[in-house]
N, C-alpha and C positions, 0 to 999 in steps of 0.2 A: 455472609458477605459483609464488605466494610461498609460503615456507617455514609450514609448522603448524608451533606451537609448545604446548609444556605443561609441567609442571614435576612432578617425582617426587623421594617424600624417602627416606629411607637405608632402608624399609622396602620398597620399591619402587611405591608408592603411589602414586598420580595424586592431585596437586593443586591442578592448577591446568586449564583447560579452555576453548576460545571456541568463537565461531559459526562457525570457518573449521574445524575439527576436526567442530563437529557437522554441519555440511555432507559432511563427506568420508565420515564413517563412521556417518550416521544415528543418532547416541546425543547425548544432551543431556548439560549439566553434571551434571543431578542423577542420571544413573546413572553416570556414570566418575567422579568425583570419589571418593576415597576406594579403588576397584578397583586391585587389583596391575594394574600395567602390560600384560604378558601375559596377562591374562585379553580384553586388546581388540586387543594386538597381539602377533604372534608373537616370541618371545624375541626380543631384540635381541644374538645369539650373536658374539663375538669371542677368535676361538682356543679354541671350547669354552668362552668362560667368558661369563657377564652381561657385557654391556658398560657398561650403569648400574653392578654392583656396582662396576666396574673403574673406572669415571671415580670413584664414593664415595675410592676405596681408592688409588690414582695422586694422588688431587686435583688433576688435569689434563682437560684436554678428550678424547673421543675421538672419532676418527670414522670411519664404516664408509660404503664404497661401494656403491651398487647391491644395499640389503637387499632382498627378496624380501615381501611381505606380500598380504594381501588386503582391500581395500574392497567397497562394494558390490555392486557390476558384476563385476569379476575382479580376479585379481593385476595388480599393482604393484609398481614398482620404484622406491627411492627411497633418496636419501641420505641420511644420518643425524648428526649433529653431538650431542654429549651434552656439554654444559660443567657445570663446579662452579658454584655462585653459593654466593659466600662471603656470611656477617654482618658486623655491624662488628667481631667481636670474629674476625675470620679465618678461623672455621668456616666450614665446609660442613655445612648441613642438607638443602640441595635439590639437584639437578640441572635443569638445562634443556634438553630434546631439543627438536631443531630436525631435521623431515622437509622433504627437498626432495621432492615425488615429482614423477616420469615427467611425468605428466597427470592432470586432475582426475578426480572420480568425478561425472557428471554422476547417477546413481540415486539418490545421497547428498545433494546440494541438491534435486532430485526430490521426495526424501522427508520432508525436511525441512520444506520447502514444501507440500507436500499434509499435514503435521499442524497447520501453522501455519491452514492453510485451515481444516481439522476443529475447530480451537481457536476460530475468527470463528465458525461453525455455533453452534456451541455456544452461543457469549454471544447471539450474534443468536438463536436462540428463546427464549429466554431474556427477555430483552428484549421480543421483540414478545410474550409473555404478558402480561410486564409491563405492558405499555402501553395494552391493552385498556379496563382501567376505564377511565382516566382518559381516554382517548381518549372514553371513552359520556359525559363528566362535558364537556368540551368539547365536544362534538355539543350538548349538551343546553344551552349555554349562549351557542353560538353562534344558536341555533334561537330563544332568547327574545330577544335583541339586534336580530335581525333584525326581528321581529313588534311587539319595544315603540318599535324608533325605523325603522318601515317610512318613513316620511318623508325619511329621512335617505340621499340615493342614492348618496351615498360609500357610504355603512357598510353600505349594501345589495349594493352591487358586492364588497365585502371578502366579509360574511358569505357569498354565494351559492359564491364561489371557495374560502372557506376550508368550506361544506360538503362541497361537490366534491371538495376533497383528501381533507377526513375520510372520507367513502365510500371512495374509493379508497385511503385508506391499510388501512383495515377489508376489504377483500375481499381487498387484499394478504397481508396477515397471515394473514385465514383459509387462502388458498391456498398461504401460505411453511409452517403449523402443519397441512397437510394432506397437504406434500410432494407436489401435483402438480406440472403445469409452467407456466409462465406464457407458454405461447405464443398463447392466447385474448388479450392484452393487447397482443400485436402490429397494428398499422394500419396506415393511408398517413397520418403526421402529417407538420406544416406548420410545420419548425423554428422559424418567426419568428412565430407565431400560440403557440406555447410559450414563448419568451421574451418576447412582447407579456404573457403572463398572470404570468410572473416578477416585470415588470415593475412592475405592481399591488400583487404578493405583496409586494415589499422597498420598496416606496414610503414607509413610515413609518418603516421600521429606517433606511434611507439617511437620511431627511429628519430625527431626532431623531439623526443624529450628523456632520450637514450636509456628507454627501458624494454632489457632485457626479455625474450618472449621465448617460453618454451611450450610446444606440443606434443603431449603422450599420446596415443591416437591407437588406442586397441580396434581387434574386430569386433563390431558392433552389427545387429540384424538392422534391418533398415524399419520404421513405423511408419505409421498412417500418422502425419502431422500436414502442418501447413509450414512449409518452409520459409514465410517471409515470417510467419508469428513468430517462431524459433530464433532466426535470424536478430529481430527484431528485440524477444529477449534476451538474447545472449549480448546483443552490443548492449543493452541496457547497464547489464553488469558488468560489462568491459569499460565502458564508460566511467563508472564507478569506481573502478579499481584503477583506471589511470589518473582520476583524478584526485587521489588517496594518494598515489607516488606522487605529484606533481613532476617531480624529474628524479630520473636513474630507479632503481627497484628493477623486479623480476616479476610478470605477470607468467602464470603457469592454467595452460588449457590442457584439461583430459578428459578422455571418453573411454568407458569401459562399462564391463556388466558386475551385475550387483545381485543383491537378493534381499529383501525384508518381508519377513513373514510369509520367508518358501516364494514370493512371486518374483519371477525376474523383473528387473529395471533396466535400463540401460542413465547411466550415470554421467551427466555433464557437467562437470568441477572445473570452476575460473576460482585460480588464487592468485594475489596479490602480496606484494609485503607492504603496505603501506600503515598506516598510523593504527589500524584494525578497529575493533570495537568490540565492547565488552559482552559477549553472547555464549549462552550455553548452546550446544551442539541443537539442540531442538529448538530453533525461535523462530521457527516460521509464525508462530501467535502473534510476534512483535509487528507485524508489517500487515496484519490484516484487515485494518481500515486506512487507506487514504492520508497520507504525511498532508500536513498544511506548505509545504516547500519541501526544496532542498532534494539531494538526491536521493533520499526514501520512498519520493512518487517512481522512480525507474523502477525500484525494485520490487516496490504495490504493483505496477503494471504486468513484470515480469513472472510475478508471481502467481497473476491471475491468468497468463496467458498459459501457463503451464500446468495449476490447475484445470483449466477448459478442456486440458487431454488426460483427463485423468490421473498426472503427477501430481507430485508435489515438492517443495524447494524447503533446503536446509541451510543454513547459515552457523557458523563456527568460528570466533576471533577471539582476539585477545588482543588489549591493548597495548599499541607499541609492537606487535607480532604480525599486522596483515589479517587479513579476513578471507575464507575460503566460502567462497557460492554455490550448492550441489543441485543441478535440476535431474530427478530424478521420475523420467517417462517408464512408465508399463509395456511391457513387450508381451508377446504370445508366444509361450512353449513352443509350441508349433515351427515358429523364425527361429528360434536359435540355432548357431550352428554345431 
């Protein structure tokens, strides 16, 4: 694995600290930054003496074979590199320790990751509190729309779909704010009768930023999902991909049956031509802890929602070419037709 690195000054101080450090040894910036060195790692002993103090005092590099320490999980063995980093003015203020180890700590990304998770909980109830009012202020607005232009069978079709999600976002919430499970919202849905109602849902967004929208829609068996999670990821990455056109582009929805390794899938592909992004066919790796912003949290979410059913999501783009999103659900030989 690649070298951690951090930086210590003449007091033996941690200064400097990244995501590959708090990976390995479960501690963030904000509690090692500042901590003498050996209070997170065992002396770094050479001949009996600080090896830091020795590189300050040498003003040369040192470096010690095969130190002995402990990460998460167990000891570790790992090389140690300590160089001077001089100023312009020739000083030495810092050092820079450079750990080769052994092997990673996988308990240390583990845990890293299971607080990053507890961090989403957090904002997410948070959030769905929040949203309640105004959630009852659009029920209650969508409800007069409906009754003052009953005439009107467009805006009757929108209103009746956008009650339906209101409910169902409102029972959600009560039962995410209640901490049961949401296996009561599991059914036998009908992938393409899901995106047929998508379909409605983004008809105004597409058509005010005049992009072209095509649906391939094969026979599909129908699976045991939850149809608002689905829903919910799909407009994730619809979202995504309109917001990559900004205006005019071709977003393209398909569903169809697949195979990898002999098991059937049933395959749901949202492409885009927008600005794309540089990705080998396999990056679902890329997206699997938690973006700090920006639209990479849709597709963390979407990706986890879709993993929960035993899929998995693939991403494919090229820059300046659009980006294609594949969620790929398991089906049972059995359903096929």
């Amino acid at each position: 694995m690649k070298a951690l690195t951090f930086t210590i000054d003449k007091n033996l101080r941690i200064r400097s600290w990244n995501d590959d450090l708090e990976s390995f040894t479960g501690m963030d910036a904000s509690f090692a930054i500042g901590k003498k060195y050996f209070h997170l790692f065992p002396q770094f002993l050479l001949h009996e003496k600080d090896a830091v103090a020795e590189a300050f005092q040498r003003e040369r590099t040192v470096s010690m074979k095969r130190h002995a320490f402990r990460c998460l999980s167990h000891h570790r063995m790992a090389d140690i590199k300590i160089t001077p980093l001089r100023t312009g003015n020739d000083a030495i203020q810092q050092v820079q320790i450079a750990l080769h180890p052994s092997e990673p700590c996988t308990v240390g990304r583990q845990l890293v990751d299971a607080q990053k998770l507890i961090a989403i909980g957090k904002i997410a109830a948070t959030l769905a509190h929040g949203v309640r009012n105004p959630l009852n202020a659009i029920k209650g607005a969508v409800v007069y729309l409906r009754d003052r232009y009953a005439h009107e069978k467009p805006l009757v079709e929108f209103t009746e779909i956008l009650e339906e999600e209101i409910s169902r976002l409102e029972n959600f919430i009560s039962r995410f704010l209640s901490t049961t499970t949401f296996d009561s919202d599991i059914s036998l849905v009908d992938i393409n009768e899901v995106v047929r109602k998508i379909k409605v849902f983004i008809s105004l967004q597409t058509h005010t930023r005049e992009i072209k929208c095509n649906y391939v829609l094969e026979a599909v068996p129908p699976i045991q999902i939850s149809a608002f999670h689905l829903e919910q990821a799909t407009l994730n990455i619809i979202n995504n991909a309109i917001e990559a056109m900004k205006s005019g582009g071709t977003l393209t929805i398909k569903t169809y049956l697949t195979r990898e390794s002999s098991a059937p899938f049933i395959a749901l592909e949202i492409s885009d031509t927008g600005t794309g992004i540089d990705l080998p066919v396999h990056a679902a790796d890329n997206i699997q802890h938690p973006p700090q912003q920006g639209r990479g949290f849709g597709l963390f979410i979407a990706d986890e929602i879709i993993k929960c059913y035993g899929g998995h999501l693939k991403i494919r783009g090229e820059h300046g070419k659009g980006t294609t999103v594949s969620f790929l659900l398991p089906v049972k030989d059995g359903t096929l037709p």
